[in-house]
N, C-alpha and C positions, 0 to 999 in steps of 0.2 A: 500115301495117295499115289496111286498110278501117274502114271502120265502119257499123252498119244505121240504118236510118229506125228516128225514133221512129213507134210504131202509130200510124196515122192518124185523124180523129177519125171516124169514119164512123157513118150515121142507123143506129140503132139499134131494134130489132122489143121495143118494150115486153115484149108477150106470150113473146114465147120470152125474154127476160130474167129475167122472171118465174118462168116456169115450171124455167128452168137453177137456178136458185137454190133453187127447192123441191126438187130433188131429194135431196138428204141429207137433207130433212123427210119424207119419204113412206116409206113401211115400208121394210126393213132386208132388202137381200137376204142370200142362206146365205152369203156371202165377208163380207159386214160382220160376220156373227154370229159367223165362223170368228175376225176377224182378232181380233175383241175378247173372245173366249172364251182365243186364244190369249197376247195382251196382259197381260188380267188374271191367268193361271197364273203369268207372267214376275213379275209387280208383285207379287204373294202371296208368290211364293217369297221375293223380298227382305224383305217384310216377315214372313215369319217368321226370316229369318236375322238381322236386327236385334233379335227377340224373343230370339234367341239370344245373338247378341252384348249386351244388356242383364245376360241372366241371367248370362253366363260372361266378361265382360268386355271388353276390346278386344284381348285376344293372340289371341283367337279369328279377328279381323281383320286378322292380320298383324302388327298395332304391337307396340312393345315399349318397355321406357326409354330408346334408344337412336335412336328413330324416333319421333319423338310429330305428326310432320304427316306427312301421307300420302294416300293415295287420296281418300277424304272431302273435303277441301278443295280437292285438283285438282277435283275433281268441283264442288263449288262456285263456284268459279271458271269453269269450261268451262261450264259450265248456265246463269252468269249472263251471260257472254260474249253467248251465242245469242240472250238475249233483246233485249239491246241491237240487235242486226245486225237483229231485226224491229221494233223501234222506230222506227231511224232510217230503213229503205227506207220506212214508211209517212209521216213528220213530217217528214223533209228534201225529200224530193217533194213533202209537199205544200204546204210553204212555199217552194218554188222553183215552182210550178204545173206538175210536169210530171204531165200529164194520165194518162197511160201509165201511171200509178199504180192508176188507179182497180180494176180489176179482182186485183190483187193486196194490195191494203188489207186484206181484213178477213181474211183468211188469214195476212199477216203479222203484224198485230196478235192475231190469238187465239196466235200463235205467240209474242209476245211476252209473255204476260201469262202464258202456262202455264212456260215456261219458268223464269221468275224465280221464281214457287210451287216449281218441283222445285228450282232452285237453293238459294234458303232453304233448303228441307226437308230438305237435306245437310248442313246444321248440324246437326242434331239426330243424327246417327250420330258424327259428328265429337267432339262434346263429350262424348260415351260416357254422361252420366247427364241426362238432359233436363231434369231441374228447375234443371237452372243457367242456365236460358235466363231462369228468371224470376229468377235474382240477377242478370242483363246489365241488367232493367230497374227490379228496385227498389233496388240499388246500384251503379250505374252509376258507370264509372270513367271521366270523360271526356278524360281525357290518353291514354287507348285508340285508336289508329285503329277498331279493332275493334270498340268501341261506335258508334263512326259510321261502319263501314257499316253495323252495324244500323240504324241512324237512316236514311241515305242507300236501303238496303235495301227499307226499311218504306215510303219516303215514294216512293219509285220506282214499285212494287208498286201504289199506290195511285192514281196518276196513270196509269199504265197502264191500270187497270181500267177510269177514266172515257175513258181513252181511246177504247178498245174500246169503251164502250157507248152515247157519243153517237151513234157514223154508225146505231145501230140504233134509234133514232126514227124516224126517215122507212120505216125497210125495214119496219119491224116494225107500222108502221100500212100497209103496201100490203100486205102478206100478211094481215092480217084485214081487209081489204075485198075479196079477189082470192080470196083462198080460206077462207071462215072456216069451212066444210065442212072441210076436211081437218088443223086444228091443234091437234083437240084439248080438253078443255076446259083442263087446266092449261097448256097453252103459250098457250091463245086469253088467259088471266089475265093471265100473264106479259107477252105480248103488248099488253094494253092499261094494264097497267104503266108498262111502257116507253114507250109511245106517246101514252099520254092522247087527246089531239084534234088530232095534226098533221094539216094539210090542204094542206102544200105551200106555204102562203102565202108572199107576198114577204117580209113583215116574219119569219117562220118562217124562211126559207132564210137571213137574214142573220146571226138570231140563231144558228142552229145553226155556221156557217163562222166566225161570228168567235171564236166559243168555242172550234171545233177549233182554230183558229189559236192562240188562246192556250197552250190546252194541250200541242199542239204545240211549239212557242216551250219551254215550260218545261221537257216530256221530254228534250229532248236536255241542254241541261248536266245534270241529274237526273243521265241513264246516264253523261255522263262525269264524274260525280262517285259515283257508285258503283263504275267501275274503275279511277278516281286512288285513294278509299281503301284498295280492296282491295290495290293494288298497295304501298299505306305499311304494311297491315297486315304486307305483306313486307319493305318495304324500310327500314323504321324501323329493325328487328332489325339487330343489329350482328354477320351471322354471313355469311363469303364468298359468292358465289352470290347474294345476295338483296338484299346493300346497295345500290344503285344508285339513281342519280338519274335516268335515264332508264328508271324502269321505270311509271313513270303512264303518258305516252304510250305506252309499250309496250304497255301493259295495255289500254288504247282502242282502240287498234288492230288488236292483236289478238280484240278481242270485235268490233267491227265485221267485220273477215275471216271469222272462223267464225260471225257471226250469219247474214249472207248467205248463205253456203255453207247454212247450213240453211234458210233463207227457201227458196232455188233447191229445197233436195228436197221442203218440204211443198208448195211448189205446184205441182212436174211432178205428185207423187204424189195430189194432190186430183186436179189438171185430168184425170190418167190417170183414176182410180180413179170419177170422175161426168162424162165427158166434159165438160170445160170449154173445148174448144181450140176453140170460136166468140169466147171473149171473153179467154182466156190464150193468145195466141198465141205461136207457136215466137219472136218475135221479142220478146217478153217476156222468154222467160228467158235466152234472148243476151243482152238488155241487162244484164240482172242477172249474167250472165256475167262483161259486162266490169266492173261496178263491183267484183264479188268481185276481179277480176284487178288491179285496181289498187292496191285494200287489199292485195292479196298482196306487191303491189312494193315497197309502202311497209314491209310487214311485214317481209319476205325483208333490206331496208338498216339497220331494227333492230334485228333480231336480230344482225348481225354488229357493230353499232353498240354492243351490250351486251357483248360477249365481247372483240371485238378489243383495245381498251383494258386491261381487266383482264390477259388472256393478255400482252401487251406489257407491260407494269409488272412482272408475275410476283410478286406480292404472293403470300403462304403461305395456303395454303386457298382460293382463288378461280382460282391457277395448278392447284393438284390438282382442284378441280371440274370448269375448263373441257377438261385434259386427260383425264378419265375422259367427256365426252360428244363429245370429237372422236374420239379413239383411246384410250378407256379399255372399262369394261364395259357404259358406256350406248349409244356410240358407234353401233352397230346402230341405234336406236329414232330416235336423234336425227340421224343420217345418211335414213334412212326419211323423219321429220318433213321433213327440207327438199326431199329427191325429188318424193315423194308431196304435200307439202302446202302447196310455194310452186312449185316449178319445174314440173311438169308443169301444174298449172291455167295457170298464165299462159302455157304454152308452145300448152295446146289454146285459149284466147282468140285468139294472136297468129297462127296457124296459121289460115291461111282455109280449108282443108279439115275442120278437127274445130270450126270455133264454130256448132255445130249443136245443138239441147237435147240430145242424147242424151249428148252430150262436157262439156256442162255439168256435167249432173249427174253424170255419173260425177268429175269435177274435184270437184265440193258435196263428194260423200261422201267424197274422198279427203281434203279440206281438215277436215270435222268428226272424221274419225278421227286424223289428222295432228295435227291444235291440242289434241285429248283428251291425246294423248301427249305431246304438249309441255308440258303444264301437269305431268301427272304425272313426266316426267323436272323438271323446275325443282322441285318440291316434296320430293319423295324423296331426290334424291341428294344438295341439302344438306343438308337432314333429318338424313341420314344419317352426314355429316360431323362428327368428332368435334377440334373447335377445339385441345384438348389435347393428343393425341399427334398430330395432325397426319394420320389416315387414317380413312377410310371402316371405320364400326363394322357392328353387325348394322344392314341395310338389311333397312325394311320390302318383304314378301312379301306378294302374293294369295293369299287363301285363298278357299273357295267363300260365305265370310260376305261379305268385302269385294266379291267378283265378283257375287252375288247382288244386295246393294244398290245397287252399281254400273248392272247392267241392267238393276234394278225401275225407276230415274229416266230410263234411256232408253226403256224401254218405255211409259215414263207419258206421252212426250209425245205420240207418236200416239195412245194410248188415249186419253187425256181431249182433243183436239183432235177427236176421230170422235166422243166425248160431245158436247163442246161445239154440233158442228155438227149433231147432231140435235135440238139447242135452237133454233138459229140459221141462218139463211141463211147460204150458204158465202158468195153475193156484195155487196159495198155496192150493191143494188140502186140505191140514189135516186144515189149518186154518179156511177156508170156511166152512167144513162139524163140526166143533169144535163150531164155534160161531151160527153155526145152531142149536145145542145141538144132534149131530147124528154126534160123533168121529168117524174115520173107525180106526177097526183092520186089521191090514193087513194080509194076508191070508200066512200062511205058504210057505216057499220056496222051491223050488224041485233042487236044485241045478242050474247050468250053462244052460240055454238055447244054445239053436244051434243057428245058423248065422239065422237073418229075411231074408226070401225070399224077400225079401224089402231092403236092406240093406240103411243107410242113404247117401246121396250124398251130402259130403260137398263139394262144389266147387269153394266159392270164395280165400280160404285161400294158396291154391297152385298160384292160376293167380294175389294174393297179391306180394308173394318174387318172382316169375319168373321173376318181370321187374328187378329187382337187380342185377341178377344172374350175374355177368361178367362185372360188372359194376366197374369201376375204379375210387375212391374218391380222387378227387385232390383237392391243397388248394386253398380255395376260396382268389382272390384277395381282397384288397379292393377296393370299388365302388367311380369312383370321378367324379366332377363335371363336364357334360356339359357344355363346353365354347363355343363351335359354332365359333372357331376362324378356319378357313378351310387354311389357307397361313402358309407357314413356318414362326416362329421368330426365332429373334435373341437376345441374352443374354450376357450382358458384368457385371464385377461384381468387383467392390471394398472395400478393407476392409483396417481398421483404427483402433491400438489399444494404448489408454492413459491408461497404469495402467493394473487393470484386465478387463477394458471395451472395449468391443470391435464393433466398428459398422459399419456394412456392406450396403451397396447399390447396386442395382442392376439396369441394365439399360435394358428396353425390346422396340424394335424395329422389323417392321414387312413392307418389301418393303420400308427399309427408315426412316419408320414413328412412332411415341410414340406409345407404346398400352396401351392406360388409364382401369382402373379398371379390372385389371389382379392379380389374388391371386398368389404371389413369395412365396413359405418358402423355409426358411435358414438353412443351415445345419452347425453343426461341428462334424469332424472325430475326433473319439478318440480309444485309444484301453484300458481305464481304464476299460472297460465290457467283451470285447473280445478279441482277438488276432486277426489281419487286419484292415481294413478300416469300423470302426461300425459309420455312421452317427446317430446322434443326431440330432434332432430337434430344433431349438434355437426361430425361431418365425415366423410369416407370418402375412405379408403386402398388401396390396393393391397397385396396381402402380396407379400416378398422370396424371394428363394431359398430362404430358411432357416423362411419361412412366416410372418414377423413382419410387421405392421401398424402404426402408428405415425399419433398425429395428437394435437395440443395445440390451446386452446383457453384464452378468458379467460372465468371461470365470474361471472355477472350476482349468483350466492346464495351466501350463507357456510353452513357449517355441514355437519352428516354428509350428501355428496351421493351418491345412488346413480347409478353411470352401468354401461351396457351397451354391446355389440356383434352385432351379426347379421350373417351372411351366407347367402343364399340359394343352396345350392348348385344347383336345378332350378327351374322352373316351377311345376311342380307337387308341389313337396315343403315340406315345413315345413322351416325355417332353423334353421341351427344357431348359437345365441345363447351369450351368457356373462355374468354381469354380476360386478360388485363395489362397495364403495363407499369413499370417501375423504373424507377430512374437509379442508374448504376453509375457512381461516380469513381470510382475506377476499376479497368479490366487488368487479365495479368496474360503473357502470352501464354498461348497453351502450349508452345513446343517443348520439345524434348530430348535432348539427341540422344540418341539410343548409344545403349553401351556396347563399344567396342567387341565384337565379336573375335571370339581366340582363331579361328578357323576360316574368316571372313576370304581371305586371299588364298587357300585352299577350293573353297568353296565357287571362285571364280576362276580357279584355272582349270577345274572340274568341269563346269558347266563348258567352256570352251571345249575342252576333250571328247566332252558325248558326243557335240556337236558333228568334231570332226570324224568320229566313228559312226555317226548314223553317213555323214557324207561318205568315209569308206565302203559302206554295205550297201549301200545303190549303185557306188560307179562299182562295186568288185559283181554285185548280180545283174549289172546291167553289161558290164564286160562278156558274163556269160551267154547271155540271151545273143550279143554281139557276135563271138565266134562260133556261134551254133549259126546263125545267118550269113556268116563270111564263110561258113565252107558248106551250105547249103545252097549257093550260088551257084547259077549255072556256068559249068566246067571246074567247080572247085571240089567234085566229089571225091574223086581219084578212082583208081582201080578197085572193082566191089571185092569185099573182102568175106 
């Protein structure tokens, strides 16, 4: 396989540097207004189908008791993937010095910073009632993977942001010396914000690079410690499909592969969309071509690296998983996946006829829609999986709730990236004209510009919260199973207690007749929790042939207990219940003290350690953001260098 030149470093025309980078800053033509008129309709819709799925629960999204992970978390997953992939083409480049970087910098990084916001933001459909976000952080379970990647999440998030906003000191002091006519007064604000009194100086350019470097340095373990967690928040769970110990590096891997892939379309579609292709050349996105194709190889030998082993053992439940997505009912999607979203990209890399941008990108899009699908077949069909009888139960469906939100968060990333860069220059001006060897000074400032006869029109971010606006958050039921029993039944219910055991039967009958394989649970009222009638849960059955239920139980209370039964024959129907009560002359306590853990005091001077290393990485990146502003100060610049 061949392979191209890195872009060469060649003298660079200040002025049309300048002036390419203003161009997303200067009035919005009728396609910009088109694309973002039509973005925000997409993002609205989802957020009222969330308003809906709020009001009417989460069966309205597909889920049920029988699928409780689903879309939502692929999506979480897949979103947070993307951000990584723009992370690292910007922090690995630039800690290995390849220059070729420069021009696809700030595009990849606003791509990384939007991305990980919309990936978060799929938690909140996920957990179906949003105020539990705030019990994740005022009782936080730290034996959770799940609470750390919220941690890992948060602290990622946040090192990104400064990442992205360092390279726009130097750019953002040469557009208000170059054009302070054209900014605006609240961008010229904003603008000297950001910028204070950079003047290029030597002691200036040292401090700004060795800060990027740092932060740099710290981004990358960051992302791959946010898809080592995400991947235990699967792999911990002791359910077929998910257990695996190769699935962190899977998971890394994988978000590098589809982060590129995405990287590759926002920047053909910037450089198309404001002619960029003076400083994004075609041999730019080849190269990113081949780096996507590489992740791909390495993706394409772990994926089989996860399957083969389990399918060879043939272990019960991990054997019916992997045969339902070679030749079961996935098998389509996940056959697709490996065509479309490892063999073909690396087949147009390897291919010296198709490694041309146009075979690129079309490779990008086929890899981001490909790795979507991947996540969602890996999350659903165990999901779906039911450890007990040993077969696939009701698998979660799309409904236009679940698809809605789904395309509001793909739609958000071009929307607020076409925001973002009518805040911002698309290009790292000073970086570009720097590794050119032709640094710009920026030209003196005249104070406060008047308002642009132009003024910027942001317009998707208003018709974002207007769908909320009056919107009433009720609590989400829970979602229960489909029986498809459409006749009334009937429930008679007996209870029997030896000791502190007590066991109850339930009889279900419908016109008459037995109703076999009918899920009864059992209840006991107690008020050792609350004051009134708090049902307990004690256990659930199946009914037989003959329509009988059956479950015993060791009762914690003595005394006249009332216990009950329900079964929900619809969705949408009220349950047909029974209760009675029995007299338990003695309870036994239910505790238990758990067995001494070998690792117990490891595991707590552990958790204190993260802690204090997540605390190191904010004050060492906030240090950075600090000396970039302390010799940005006016009179701190020193002699221009």
């Amino acid at each position: 396989m061949s392979t191209e030149a890195a872009p060469a470093v060649e003298p660079v025309d200040t002025t049309a540097l300048v002036e390419t980078a203003m161009r997303s800053l200067r009035p919005a033509s009728w396609r910009f207004r088109i694309a973002i008129a039509v973005l925000s309709v997409i993002v609205t819709v989802g957020l009222v189908a969330w308003v809906v799925q709020l009001r009417q629960g989460m069966g309205v999204a597909g889920y049920s008791d029988r699928s409780f992970w689903a879309i939502y978390i692929a999506d979480v997953v897949a979103f947070i993937g993307f951000s990584y992939g723009g992370a690292v083409v910007s922090a690995i480049l630039l800690l290995t010095g390849a220059h070729w970087r420069a021009p696809l910098a700030r595009l990849a990084e606003g791509m990384a910073l939007v991305t990980v916001a919309i990936g978060a933001a799929f938690v909140i459909p996920h957990l179906g009632r949003p105020d539990r976000l705030i019990g994740m952080l005022t009782q936080p379970n730290v034996a959770s993977p799940v609470f750390w990647d919220l941690v890992a999440i948060l602290t990622y998030s946040f090192v990104t942001l400064i990442f992205f906003l360092l390279p726009l000191v130097p750019d953002t002091a040469i557009l208000r010396g170059a054009h302070p006519d054209e900014m605006g007064g609240a961008r010229l604000k904003l603008y000297r914000l950001i910028s204070r009194d950079w003047s290029g100086s030597g002691n200036q350019r040292r401090v700004l690079r060795s800060a990027l470097l740092v932060v740099a340095i710290v981004i990358i373990p960051l992302a791959v410690s946010v898809h080592s967690v995400l991947a235990w928040a699967f792999a911990l769970v002791s359910r077929p499909g998910w257990h695996e110990s190769i699935w962190a590096p899977y998971f890394v891997i994988a978000a590098l592969y589809s982060g590129v892939a995405l990287v590759i379309i926002v920047v053909a579609a910037f450089r198309r969309g404001y002619g960029l292709e003076h400083f994004i050349t075609d041999t730019h996105i080849v190269r990113l071509g081949y780096l996507m194709a590489t992740l791909g190889s390495i993706y394409l030998y772990l994926t089989f690296a996860d399957l083969l082993p389990s399918a060879y053992v043939g272990e019960e439940g991990a054997t019916e998983i992997i045969h339902g997505m070679l030749v079961g009912e996935v098998a389509p999607w996940f056959w697709l996946f490996v065509v479309a979203g490892m063999i073909l990209p690396i087949l147009f890399v390897a291919l010296p006829w198709t490694r041309k941008p146009v075979f690129q990108v079309v490779s990008a899009t086929l890899v981001v829609i490909a790795m979507w699908i991947k996540r969602v077949i890996m999350v659903v069909e165990t999901a779906g999986y039911d450890q007990l009888s040993g077969t696939f139960g009701e698998m979660f469906h799309f409904t236009w709730v679940s698809a809605s939100i789904t395309l509001a968060g793909a739609a958000a990333i071009p929307l607020l990236l076409m925001l973002i860069f009518r805040v911002v220059p698309l290009l790292a001006i000073d970086e570009i004209a720097e590794v050119a060897g032709a640094p710009i000074t920026p030209a003196p400032t005249q104070g406060s510009a008047g308002a642009s006869r132009h003024p910027t029109a942001i317009v998707g971010a208003g018709l974002l919260l207007a769908a909320l606006a009056g919107a009433a958050i009720l609590t989400a039921p829970p979602a229960q199973a489909d029986d498809l029993v459409t006749e009334p039944a009937v429930m008679s219910l007996t209870a029997t207690a030896e000791g502190p055991q007590v066991s109850v039967t339930a009889t279900l009958t419908q016109a008459g007749q037995p109703v076999s394989g009918a899920p009864v649970t059992f209840y006991q009222s107690t008020t050792m929790f609350a004051p009134g009638t708090n049902k307990v849960p004690m256990g659930k059955a199946m009914t037989g042939p003959d329509g009988v239920a059956s479950a015993s139980y060791f009762s914690t209370e003595q005394g006249q207990m009332e216990v009950s039964a329900t079964y929900y024959a619809a969705i949408d129907a009220e349950p047909v219940t029974a209760q009675t009560s029995v007299d338990v002359t003695q309870g036994v306590d239910a505790y238990r003290p758990p067995t001494p853990k070998l690792l117990a005091p490891v595991g707590q001077v552990l958790v204190k350690s993260i802690f204090v290393l997540v605390v190191i990485v904010i004050v060492l990146v906030i240090a950075q953001l600090v000396r970039v502003r302390r010799v940005t100060r006016p009179g701190a610049g020193g002699a221009v260098g």
